[in-house]
C-alpha positions in Angstrom: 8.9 64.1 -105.5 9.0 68.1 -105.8 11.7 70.0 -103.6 10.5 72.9 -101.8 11.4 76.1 -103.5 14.9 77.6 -103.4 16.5 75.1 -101.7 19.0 74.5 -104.0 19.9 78.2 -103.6 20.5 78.2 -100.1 23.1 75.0 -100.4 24.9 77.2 -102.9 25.0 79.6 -100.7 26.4 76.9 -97.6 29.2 75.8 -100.2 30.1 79.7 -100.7 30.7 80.0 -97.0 32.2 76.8 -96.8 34.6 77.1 -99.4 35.3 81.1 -97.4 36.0 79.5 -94.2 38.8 76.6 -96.3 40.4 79.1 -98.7 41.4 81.8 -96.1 43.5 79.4 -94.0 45.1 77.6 -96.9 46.1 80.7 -98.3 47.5 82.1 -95.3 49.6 79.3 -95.5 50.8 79.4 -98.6 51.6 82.9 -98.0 53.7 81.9 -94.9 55.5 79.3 -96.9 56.4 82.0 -99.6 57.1 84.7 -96.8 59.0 82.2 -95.2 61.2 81.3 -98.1 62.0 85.0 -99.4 63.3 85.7 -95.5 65.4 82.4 -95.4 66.6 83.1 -98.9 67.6 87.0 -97.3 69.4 85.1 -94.7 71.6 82.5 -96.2 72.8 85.3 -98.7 73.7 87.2 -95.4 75.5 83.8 -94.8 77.0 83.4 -97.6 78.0 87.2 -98.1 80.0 87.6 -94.8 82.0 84.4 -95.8 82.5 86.0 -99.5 83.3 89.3 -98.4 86.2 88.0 -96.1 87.4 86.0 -98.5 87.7 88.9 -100.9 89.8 90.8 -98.6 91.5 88.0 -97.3 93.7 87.7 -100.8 94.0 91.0 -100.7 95.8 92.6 -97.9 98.2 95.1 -98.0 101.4 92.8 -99.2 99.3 91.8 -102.7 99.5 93.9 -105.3 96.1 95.8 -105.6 95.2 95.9 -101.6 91.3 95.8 -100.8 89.9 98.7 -99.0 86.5 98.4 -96.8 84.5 100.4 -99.9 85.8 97.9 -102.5 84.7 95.1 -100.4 81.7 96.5 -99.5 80.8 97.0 -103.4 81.8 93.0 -103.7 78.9 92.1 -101.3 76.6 94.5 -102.5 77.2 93.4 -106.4 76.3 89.6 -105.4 73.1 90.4 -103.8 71.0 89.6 -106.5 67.2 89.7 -106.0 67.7 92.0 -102.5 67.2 95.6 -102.0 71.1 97.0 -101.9 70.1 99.8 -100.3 69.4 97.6 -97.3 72.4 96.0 -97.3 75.4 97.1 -95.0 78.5 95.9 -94.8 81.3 96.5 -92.1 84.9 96.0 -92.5 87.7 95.8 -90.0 90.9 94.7 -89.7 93.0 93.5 -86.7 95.7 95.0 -86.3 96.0 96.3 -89.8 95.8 94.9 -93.4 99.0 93.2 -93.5 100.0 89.9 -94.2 99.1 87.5 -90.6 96.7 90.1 -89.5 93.0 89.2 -89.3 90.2 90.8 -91.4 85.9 90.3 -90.3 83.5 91.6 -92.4 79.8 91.8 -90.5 77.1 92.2 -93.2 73.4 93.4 -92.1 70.1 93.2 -94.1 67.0 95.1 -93.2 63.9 93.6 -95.0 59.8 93.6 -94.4 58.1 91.1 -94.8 56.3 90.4 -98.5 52.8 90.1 -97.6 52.9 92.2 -94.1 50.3 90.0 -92.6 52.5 86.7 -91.8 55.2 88.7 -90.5 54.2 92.2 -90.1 57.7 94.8 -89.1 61.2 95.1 -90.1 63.4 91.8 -89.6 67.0 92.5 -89.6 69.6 89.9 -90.1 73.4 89.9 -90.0 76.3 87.8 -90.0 80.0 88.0 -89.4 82.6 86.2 -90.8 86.4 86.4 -89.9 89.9 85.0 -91.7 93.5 85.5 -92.0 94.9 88.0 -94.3 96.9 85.3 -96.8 98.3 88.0 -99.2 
């Protein structure tokens, strides 16, 4: 039995479009999941920043022998953000009343980031985190 001529052109041409309309949703969400990993990676390091930051200044209060002051800390944080964008990074010390042994010491850490592919989650999403302890030294 003979085909009719170029039919088998026009089903490559079907499995083109097909495969067009498939592969732009799947990659949209693999993107998301990568976009979505790189900002909840951002975020627990946020997390986990705040909580190493106060610990940091926590063992160093004004009683211990080398005290911690809000630039030293800050420079802590900052040198533990591996992978992020330092420049981004903010960190805010403060202590309650003072730096002395009893007293309280919260450190708030911010991170400004954009997102990786800009089409998932198009802007600036800021996190931030604050984290509070007792001054043991």
């Amino acid at each position: 039995m003979l085909r009719p001529a170029g039919r088998g052109r026009r089903q490559r041409g079907a499995f083109v479009v097909e495969a067009a309309l498939i592969m732009l949703p799947f990659l949209f969400l693999i993107f998301g999941i990568i976009e979505f990993g790189v900002v909840t990676r951002a975020n627990n390091f946020v997390s986990y920043a705040a909580r190493e930051g106060t610990r940091y200044a926590s063992v160093r209060g004004a009683d211990s022998g080398v005290p911690a002051s809000a630039t030293q800390i800050s420079n802590f944080v900052k040198g533990h953000a591996v992978g992020l964008n330092a420049s981004n990074l903010t960190v805010a010390t403060t202590w309650v009343p003072d730096n002395k042994r009893g007293s309280s010491v919260r450190v708030q850490v911010s991170y400004s980031m954009s997102g990786v592919t800009g089409l998932i989650l198009p802007g600036i999403i800021r996190m931030r985190s604050t984290s509070q302890t007792v001054i043991y030294q």
